[in-house]
C-alpha positions as CSV (number, residue, x, y, z in Angstrom):
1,X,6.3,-0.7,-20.0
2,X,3.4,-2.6,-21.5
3,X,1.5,0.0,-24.0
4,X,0.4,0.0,-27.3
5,X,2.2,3.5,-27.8
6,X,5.7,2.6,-26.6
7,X,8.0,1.3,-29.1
8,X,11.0,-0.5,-27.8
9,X,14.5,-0.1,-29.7
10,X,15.8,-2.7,-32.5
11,X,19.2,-2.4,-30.5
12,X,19.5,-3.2,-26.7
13,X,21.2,-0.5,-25.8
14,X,18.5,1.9,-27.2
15,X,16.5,3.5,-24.8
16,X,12.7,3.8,-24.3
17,X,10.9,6.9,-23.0
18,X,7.7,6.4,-20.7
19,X,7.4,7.4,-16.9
20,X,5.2,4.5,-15.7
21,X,7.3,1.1,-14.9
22,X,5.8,-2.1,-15.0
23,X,3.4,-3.2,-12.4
24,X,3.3,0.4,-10.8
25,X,0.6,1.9,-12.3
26,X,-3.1,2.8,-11.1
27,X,-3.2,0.6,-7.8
28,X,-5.6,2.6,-5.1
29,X,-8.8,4.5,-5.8
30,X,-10.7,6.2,-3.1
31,X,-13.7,8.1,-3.8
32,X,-14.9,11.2,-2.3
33,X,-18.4,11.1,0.0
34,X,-19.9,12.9,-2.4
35,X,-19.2,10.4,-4.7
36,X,-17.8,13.7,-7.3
37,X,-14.5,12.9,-7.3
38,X,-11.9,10.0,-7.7
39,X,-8.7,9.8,-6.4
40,X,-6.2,7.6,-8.1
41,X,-3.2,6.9,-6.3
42,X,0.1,5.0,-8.7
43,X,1.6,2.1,-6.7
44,X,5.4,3.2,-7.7
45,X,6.8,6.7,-8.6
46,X,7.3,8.4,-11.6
47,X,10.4,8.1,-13.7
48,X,12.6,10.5,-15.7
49,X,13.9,10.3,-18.8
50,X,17.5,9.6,-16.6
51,X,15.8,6.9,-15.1
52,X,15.3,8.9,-11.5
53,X,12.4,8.3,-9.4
54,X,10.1,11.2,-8.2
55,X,11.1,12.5,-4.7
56,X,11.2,15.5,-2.5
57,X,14.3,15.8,-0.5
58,X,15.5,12.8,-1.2
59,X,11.8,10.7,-0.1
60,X,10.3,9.2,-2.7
61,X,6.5,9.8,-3.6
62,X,3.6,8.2,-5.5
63,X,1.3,10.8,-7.1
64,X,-2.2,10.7,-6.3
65,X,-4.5,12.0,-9.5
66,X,-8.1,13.5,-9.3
67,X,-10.9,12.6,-11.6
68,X,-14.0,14.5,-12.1
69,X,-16.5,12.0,-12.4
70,X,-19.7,14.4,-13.7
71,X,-17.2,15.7,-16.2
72,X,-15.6,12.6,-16.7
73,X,-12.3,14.5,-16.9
74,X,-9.2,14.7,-14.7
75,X,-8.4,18.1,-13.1
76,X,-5.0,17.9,-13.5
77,X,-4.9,18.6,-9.6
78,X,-2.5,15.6,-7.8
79,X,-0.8,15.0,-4.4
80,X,2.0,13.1,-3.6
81,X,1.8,10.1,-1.1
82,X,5.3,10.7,0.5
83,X,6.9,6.5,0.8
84,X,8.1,5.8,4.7
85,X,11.1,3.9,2.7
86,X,12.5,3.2,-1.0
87,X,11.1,0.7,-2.7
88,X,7.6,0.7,-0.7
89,X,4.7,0.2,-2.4
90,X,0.8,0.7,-1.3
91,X,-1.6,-1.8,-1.5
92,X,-5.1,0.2,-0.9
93,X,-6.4,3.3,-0.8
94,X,-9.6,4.8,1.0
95,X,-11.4,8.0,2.0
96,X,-12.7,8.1,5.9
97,X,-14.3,11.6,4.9
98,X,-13.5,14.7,2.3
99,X,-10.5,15.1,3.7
100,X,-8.4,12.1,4.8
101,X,-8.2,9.1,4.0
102,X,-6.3,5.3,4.8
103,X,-3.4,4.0,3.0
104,X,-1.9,0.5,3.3
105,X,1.8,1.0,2.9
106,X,3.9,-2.2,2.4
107,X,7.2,-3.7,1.6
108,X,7.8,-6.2,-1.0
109,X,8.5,-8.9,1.4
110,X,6.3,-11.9,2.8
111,X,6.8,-14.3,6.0
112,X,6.0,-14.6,9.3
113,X,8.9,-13.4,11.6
114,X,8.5,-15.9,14.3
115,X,9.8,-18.6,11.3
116,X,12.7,-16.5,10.1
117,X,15.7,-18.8,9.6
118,X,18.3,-18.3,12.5
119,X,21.3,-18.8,9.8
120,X,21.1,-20.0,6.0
121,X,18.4,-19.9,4.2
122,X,16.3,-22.9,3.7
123,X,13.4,-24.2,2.9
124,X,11.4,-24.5,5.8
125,X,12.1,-21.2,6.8
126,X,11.6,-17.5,5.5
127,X,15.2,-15.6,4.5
128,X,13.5,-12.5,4.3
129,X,10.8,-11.9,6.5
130,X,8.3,-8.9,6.7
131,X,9.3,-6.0,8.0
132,X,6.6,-2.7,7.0
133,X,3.1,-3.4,6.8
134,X,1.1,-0.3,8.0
135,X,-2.2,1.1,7.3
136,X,-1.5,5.0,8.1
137,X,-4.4,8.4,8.6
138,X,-3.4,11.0,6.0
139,X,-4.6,14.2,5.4
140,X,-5.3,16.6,2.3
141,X,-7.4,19.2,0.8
142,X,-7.9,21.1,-2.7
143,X,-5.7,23.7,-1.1
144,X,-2.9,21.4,-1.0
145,X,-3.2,20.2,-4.5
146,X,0.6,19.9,-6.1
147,X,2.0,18.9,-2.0
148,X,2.5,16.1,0.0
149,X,-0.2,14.3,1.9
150,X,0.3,14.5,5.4
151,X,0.6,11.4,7.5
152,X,-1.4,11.6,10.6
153,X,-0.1,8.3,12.1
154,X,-0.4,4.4,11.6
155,X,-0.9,1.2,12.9
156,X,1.6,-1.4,12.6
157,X,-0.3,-4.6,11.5
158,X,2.8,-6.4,12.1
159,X,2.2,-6.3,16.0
160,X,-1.8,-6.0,16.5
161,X,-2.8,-6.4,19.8
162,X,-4.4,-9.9,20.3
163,X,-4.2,-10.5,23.9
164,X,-7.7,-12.8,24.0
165,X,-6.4,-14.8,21.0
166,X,-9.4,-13.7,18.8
167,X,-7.8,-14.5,15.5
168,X,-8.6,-18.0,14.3
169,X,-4.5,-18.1,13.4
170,X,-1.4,-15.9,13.4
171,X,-1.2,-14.6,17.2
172,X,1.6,-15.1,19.2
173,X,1.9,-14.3,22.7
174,X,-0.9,-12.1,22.0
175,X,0.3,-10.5,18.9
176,X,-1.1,-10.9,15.6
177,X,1.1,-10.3,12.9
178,X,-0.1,-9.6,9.4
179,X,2.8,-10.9,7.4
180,X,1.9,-11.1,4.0
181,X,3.1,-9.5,0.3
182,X,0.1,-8.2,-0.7
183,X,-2.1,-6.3,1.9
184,X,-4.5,-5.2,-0.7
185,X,-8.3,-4.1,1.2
186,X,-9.0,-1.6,3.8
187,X,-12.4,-0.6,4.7
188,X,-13.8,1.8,7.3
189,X,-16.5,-0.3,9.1
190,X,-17.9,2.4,11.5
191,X,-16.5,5.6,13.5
192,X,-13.8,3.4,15.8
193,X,-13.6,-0.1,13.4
194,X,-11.6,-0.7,10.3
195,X,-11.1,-3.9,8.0
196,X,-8.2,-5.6,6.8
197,X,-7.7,-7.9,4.0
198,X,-4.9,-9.6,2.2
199,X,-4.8,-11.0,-1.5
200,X,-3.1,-14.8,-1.4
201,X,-2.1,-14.4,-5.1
202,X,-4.0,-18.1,-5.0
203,X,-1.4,-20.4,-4.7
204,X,2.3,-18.4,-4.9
205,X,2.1,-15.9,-1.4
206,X,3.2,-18.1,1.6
207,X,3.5,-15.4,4.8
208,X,2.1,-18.0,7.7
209,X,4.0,-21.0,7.2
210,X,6.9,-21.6,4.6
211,X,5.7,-23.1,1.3
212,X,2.1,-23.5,2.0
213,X,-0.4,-21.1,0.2
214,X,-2.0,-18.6,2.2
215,X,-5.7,-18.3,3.2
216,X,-7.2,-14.9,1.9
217,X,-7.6,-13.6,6.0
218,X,-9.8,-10.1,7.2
219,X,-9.3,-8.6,10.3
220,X,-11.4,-6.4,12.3
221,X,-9.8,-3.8,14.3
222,X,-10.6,-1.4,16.7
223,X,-8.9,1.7,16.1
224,X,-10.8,4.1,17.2
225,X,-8.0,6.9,17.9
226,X,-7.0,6.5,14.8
227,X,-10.1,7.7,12.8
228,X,-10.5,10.3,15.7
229,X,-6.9,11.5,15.4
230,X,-5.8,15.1,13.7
């Protein structure tokens, strides 16, 4: 953990408390329409002192914190933003109304499936493709404060629906896939349109074509039932 408070051990096998590991802190912030409220969801879970990750039932979950912005406090009030899998992270976080909201929920992996090796890994090909890229609906309220959000459904941006070949790259036979590490911007455009964005990490994320840096790419989808959907 990087912070000013935590003091690490003059022998290695000392240990160090703190709950936050590195790079999963603060990572999506929605804000409510009333523009009272913040909603800061962590991009890893929690930690014990025994090293355990924060889950219910065996799920891991991110905690989701609410800020008061006329007080400038937080209300101690959280959620937890149940993970489809281990080791998940999310890359963005906005509100569609008071109520629910869009996650991007992502592995750790980058690379276009349709250039996965067929055998050993080399370097014209990805080893370890993408796999989970989804933006999903979820739902909750003050009266759920201390649960878990509940996921309305998704959409799988690694198989978008491309069928006129509107993207200016990516689509195969149709498809579009969105195969990137960091899916980091979603947007509600209007009542049936969302956009998506990734972050290249300018010039290490390759997720098109092996070894070549990506282009920052936005997508506009229509996903209509989506919004719509309770």
């Amino acid at each position: 953990p990087d912070h000013p408070t935590v003091t690490t051990p003059g022998a290695p096998t000392g240990k160090v408390a703190f709950e936050v590991t590195r790079s999963k802190g603060f990572e999506g912030m929605a804000m409510s329409p009333d523009k009272t409220k913040l909603y800061a969801m962590l991009e890893g879970p929690l930690v014990g002192a025994d090293g355990a990750k924060e889950a219910d039932a065996g799920v891991d979950y991110l905690r989701v914190l609410e800020f008061d912005i006329p007080s400038r406090q937080w209300t101690g009030k959280f959620w937890k933003y149940p993970l489809a899998a281990a080791g998940n992270a999310i890359g963005d976080f906005n509100m569609i109304d008071a109520t629910s909201a869009l996650v991007i929920e992502r592995d750790s992996q980058e690379g276009t499936k349709s250039a996965a090796c067929a055998g050993k890994a080399e370097p014209g090909c990805f080893d370890k493709p993408a796999q989970f890229k989804r933006v999903y609906k979820v739902e909750f309220s003050p009266e759920t404060a201390g649960q878990a959000m509940r996921k309305v459904g998704y959409i799988d941006l690694m198989a978008m629906k491309d069928p006129d070949g509107k993207a200016k790259q990516g689509t195969t036979a149709g498809v579009l896939d969105f195969p990137f590490f960091t899916i980091e911007n979603v947007v509600v455009v209007d009542p049936t349109h969302i956009v998506v964005g990734n972050d290249n990490n300018l010039p290490y994320s390759a997720g098109r074509a092996p070894q070549k840096a990506d282009d920052n790419e936005f997508v506009l989808l229509e996903v209509g039932e989506l919004l719509k959907a309770k």
